[in-house]
C-alpha positions as CSV (number, residue, x, y, z in Angstrom):
1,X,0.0,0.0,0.0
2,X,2.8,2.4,1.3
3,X,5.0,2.4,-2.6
4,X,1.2,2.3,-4.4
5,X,0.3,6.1,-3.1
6,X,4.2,6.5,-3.3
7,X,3.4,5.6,-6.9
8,X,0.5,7.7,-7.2
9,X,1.7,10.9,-5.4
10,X,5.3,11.4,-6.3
11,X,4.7,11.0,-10.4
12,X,1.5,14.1,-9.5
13,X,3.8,15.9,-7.6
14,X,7.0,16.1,-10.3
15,X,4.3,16.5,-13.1
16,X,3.2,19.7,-11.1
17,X,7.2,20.7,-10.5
18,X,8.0,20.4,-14.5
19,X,4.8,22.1,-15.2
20,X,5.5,24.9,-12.8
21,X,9.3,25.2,-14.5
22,X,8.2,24.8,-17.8
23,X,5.8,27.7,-17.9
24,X,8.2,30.8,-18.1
25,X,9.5,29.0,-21.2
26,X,6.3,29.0,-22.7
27,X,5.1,31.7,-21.4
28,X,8.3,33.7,-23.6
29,X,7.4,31.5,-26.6
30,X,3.5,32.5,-26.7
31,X,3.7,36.3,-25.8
32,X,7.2,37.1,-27.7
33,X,5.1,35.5,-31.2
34,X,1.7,37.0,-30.1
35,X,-0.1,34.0,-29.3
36,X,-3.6,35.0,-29.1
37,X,-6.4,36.0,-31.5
38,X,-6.0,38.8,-33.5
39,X,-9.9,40.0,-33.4
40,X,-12.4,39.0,-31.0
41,X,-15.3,36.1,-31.9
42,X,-18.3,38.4,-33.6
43,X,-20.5,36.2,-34.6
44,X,-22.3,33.0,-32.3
45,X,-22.1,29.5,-33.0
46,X,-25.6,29.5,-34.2
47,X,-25.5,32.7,-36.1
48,X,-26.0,36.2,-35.2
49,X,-23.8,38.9,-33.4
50,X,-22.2,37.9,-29.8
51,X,-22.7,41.8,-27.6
52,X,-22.8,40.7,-24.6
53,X,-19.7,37.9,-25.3
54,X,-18.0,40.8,-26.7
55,X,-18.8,43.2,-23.5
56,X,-17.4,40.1,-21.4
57,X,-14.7,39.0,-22.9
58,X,-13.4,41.4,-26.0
59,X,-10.5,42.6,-24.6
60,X,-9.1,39.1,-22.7
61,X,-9.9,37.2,-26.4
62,X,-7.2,39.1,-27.9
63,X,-4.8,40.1,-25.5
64,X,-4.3,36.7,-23.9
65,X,-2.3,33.9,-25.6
66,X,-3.7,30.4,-26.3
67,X,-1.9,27.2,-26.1
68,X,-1.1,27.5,-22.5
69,X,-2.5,23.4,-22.7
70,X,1.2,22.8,-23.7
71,X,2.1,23.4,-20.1
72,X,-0.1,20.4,-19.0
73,X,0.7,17.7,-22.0
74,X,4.5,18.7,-21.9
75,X,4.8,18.2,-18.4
76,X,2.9,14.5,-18.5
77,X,5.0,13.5,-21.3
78,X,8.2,14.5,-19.4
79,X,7.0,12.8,-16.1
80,X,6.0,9.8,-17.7
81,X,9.4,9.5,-19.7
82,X,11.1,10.8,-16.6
83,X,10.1,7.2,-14.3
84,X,10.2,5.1,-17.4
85,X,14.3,6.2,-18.1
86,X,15.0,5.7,-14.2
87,X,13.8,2.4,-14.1
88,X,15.7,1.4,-17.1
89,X,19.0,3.1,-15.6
90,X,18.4,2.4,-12.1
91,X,16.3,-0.8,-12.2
92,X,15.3,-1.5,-9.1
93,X,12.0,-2.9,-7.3
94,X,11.3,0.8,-6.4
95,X,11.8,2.4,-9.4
96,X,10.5,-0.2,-11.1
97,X,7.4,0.5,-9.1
98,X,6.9,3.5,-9.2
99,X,7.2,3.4,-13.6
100,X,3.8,3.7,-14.8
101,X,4.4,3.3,-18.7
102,X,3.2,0.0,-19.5
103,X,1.8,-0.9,-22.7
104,X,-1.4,-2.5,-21.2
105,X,-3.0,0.4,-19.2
106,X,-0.9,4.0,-20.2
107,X,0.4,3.7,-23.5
108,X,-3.4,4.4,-25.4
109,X,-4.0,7.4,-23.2
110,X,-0.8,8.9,-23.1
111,X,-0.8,8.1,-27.0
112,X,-4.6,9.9,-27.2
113,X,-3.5,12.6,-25.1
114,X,-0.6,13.9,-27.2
115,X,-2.4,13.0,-30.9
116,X,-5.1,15.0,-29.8
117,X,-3.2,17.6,-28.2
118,X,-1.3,18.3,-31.6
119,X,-4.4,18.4,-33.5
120,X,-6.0,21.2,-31.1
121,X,-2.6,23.0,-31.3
122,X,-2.8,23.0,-34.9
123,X,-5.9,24.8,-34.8
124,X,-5.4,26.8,-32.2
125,X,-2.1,28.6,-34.4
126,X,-5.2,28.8,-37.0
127,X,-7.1,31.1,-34.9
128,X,-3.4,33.3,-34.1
129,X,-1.8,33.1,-37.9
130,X,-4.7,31.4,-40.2
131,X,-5.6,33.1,-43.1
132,X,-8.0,32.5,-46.3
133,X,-12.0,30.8,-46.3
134,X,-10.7,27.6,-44.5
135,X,-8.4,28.4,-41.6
136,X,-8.7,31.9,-41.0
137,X,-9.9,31.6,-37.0
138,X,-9.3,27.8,-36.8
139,X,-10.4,24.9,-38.1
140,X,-13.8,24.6,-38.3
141,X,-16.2,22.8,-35.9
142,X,-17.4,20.8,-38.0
143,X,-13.4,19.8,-39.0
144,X,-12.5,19.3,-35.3
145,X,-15.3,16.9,-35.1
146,X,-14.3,15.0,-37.2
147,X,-10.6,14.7,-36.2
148,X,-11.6,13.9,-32.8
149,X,-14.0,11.1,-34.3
150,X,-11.0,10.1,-36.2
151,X,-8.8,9.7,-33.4
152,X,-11.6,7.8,-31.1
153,X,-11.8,5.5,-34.2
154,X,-8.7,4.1,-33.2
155,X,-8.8,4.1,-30.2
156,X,-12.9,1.6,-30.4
157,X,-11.0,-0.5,-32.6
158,X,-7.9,-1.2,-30.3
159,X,-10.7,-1.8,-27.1
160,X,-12.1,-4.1,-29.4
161,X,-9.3,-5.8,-31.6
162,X,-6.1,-6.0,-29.4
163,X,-8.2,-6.0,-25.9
164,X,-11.3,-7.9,-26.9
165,X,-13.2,-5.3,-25.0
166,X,-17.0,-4.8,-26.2
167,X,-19.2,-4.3,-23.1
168,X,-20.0,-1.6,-20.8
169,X,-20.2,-1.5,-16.7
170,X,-23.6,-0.3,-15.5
171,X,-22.9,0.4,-11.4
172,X,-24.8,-2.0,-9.7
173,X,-26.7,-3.7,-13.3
174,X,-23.6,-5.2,-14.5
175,X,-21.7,-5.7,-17.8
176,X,-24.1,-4.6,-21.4
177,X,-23.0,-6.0,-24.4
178,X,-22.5,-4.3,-27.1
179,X,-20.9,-6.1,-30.0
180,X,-19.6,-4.3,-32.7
181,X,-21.6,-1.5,-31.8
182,X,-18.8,-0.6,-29.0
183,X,-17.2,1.0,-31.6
184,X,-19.4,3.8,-32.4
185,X,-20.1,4.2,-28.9
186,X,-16.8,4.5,-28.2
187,X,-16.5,7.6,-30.8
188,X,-19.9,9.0,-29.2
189,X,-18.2,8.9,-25.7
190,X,-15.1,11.0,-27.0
191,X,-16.8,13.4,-29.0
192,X,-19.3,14.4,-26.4
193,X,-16.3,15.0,-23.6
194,X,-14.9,17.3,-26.7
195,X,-17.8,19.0,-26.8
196,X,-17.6,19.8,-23.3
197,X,-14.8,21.6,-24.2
198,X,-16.7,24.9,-24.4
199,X,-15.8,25.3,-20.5
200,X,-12.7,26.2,-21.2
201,X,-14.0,30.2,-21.1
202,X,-13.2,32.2,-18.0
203,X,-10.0,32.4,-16.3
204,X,-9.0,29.2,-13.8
205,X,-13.0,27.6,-14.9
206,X,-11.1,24.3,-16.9
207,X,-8.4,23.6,-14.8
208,X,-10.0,23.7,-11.7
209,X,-13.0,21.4,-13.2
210,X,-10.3,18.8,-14.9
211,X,-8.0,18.4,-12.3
212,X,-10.9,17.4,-10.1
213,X,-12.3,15.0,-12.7
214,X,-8.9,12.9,-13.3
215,X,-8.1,13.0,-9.5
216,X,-11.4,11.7,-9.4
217,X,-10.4,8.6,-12.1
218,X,-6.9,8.3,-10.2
219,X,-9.2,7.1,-7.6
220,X,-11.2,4.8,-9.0
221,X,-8.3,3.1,-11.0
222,X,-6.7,2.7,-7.2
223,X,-9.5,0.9,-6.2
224,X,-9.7,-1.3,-9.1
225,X,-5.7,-1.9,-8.0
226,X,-4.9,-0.3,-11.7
227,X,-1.9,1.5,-10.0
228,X,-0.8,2.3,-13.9
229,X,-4.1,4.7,-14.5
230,X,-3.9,6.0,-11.3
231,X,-0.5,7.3,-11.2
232,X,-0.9,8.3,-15.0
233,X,-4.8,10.2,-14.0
234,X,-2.8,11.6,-11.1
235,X,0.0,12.8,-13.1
236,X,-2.3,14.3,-16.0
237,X,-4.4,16.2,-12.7
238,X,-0.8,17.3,-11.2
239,X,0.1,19.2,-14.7
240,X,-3.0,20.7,-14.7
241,X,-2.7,21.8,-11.4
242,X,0.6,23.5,-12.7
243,X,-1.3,25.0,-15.4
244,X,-4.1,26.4,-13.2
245,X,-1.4,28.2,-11.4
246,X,-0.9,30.7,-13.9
247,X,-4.7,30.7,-15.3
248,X,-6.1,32.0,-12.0
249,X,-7.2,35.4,-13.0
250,X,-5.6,37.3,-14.2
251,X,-4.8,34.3,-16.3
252,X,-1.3,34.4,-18.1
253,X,-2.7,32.5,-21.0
254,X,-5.4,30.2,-22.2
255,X,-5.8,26.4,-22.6
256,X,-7.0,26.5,-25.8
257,X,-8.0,23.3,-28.0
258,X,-4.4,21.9,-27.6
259,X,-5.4,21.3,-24.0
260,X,-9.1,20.5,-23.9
261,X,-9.1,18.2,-27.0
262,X,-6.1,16.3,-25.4
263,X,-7.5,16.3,-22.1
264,X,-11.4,15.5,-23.2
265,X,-9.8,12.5,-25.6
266,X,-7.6,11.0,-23.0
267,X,-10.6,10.9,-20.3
268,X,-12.8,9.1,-22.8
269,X,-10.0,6.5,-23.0
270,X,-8.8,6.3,-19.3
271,X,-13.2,6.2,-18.7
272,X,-13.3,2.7,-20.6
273,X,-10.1,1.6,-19.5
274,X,-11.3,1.7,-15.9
275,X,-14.9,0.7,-17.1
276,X,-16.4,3.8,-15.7
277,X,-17.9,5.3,-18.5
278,X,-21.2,5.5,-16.9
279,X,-19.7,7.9,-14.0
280,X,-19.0,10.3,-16.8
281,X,-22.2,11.6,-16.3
282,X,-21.9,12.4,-12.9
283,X,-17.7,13.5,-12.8
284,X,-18.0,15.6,-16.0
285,X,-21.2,16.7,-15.0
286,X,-20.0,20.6,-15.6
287,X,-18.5,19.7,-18.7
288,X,-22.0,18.1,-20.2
289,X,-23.9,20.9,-18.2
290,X,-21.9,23.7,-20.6
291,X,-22.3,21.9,-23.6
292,X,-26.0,20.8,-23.2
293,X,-26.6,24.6,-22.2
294,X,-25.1,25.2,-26.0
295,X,-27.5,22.9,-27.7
296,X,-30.1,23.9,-25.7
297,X,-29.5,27.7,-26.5
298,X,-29.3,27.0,-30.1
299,X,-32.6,24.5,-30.1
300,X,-34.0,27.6,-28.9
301,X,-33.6,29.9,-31.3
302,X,-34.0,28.0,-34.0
303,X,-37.5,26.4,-32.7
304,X,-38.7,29.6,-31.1
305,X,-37.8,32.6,-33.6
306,X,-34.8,33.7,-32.0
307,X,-35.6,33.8,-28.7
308,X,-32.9,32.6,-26.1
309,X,-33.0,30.7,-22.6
310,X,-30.1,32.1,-21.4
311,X,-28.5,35.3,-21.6
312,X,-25.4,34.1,-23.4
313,X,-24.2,30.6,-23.8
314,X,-22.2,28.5,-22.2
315,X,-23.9,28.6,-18.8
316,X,-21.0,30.1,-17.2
317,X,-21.1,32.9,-19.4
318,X,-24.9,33.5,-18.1
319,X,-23.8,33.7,-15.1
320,X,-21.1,36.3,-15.9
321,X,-23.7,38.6,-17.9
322,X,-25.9,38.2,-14.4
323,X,-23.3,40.6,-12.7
324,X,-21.2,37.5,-11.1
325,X,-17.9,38.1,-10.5
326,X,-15.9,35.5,-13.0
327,X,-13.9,34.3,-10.3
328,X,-16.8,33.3,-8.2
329,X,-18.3,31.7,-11.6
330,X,-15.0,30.0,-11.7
331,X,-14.8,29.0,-7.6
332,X,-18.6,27.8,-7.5
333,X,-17.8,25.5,-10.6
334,X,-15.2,24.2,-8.6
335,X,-17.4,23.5,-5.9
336,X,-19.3,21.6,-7.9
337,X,-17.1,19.9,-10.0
338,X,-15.9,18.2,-6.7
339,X,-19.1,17.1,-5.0
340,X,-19.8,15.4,-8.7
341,X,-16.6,13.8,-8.8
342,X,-16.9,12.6,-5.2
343,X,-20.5,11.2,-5.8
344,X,-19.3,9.9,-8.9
345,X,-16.4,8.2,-7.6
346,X,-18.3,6.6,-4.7
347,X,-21.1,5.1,-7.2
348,X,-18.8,3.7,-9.5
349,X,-16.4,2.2,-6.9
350,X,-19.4,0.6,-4.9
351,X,-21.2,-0.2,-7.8
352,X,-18.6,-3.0,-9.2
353,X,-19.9,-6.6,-8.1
């Protein structure tokens, strides 16, 4: 028990170090090439002009660089190559331990995590230097969509090829088979948690939500004894810890889509790995709650001539254009980001037979 929280604590901890080192290099990078959009967003997802966005947020959208994500993949990718080198070096039964690469339970996430990290990072220097009908401010959503679909493609058929997996854990039901339609499902999973990337709006809002939901996935993998996921959750929640250090408003930059895709994507894969998918629902309850507010918002105006049901959507945003403070948007989120992931973690961990 002692070297498994060893395992699980020391990884998160380094991850947060590296992040925290890492940043003023990035930092230099993204402001000293102007990292952030050149206008601000005039026009809403569903069509029509964004006011009260723009009285919100006009002056942060392009006076604050994006891609600050690369503070939270960068420093997983150097902690996980950090304890698999010692243990090759300096084998031992400690360092040995305490290496969480292994082939069965990290190397898909870890693998998701950066593929989708360099597609949102791709698109996020769209918005900063894309010009022309087709990249000028990113790639589209429709594009992104699909790229994420592409990437959760692979990711269903290696559940279903290499580790024969094709059923789903209800809490307290059981296993649901699924067949070969696992693998759609799959791709439904990860392109809903990317949709949910609309949170990523007000200074400190994603980080402090994330880093809640893996720690909350860290602990479920520990009580499955998959000490692998849970150091490799942990590690993911320690660099984003790192990165929430300088996004506390004033933020220093943003996540943009080269954190959120590569976070949302490698959830959806560490969700099945653990065979938690269900608890999505109730860990990632903020995430689904902005992006059903979205849908919602635009079912609205389409069905009912224009007329809205909130102010301005994503729900936080509402909030904001009530007269809240953005940090207390940001804090309550928090709030209840971790009762979800708390309720969440306890179902799912006394829901397995």
């Amino acid at each position: 028990m002692p070297l498994n929280l060893i395992k699980i604590f020391v990884p998160a901890t380094v991850a947060f170090m590296i992040g925290i080192g890492i940043t003023p290099f990035v930092t230099h990078y993204l402001y000293t090439y102007r990292m952030w959009k050149k206008k601000a967003r005039t026009e809403a997802l569903g069509g029509g002009g964004t006011p009260i966005f723009n009285a919100l947020h006009r002056d942060k959208e392009v006076g604050t660089p994006r891609m600050g994500g690369i503070v939270i993949w960068a420093s997983v990718l150097f902690t996980t190559l950090f304890f698999f080198i010692i243990a090759k070096i300096f084998p031992s039964p400690i360092s040995e331990k305490i290496n969480f690469l292994s082939v069965n339970q990290t190397l898909l996430p870890l693998a998701t995590l950066l593929a989708a990290a360099a597609v949102g990072l791709i698109d996020d220097f769209l918005q900063v230097y894309g010009k022309g009908t087709y990249v000028a401010g990113g790639l589209s959503l429709s594009r992104r969509i699909l790229l994420v679909a592409a990437i959760a493609l692979v990711g269903a058929w290696w559940f279903y090829v290499k580790l024969e997996v094709s059923a789903v854990m209800i809490p307290f039901v059981g296993e649901i088979e699924l067949g070969f339609f696992f693998i759609p499902f799959f791709a439904a999973v990860m392109v809903a948690l990317f949709s949910g990337g609309v949170i990523d709006g007000i200074d400190g809002l994603a980080g402090g939500i994330m880093s809640s939901i893996f720690a909350a996935y860290a602990g479920i993998a520990f009580f499955q004894n998959q000490m692998d996921i849970a150091a490799f959750s942990s590690v993911i929640a320690g660099g984003i810890l790192a990165f929430l250090w300088f996004n506390i408003p004033p933020a220093r930059f943003y996540m943009g889509e080269t954190g959120m895709m590569g976070l949302t994507s490698a959830l959806a894969v560490i969700a099945f790995l653990t065979n938690a998918v269900p608890a999505l629902l109730v860990i990632a309850f903020p995430l689904f709650l902005a992006s059903a507010s979205v849908i919602l918002q635009l079912a609205s105006k389409k069905l009912r001539n224009g007329k809205k049901i909130f102010l301005v959507a994503p729900i936080h945003h509402h909030f904001e254009a009530l007269g809240w403070p953005p940090y207390k948007v940001s804090m309550r989120f928090w709030v209840i980001s971790i009762i979800s992931a708390l309720v969440g973690m306890a179902i799912t961990v006394s829901g397995f037979p």
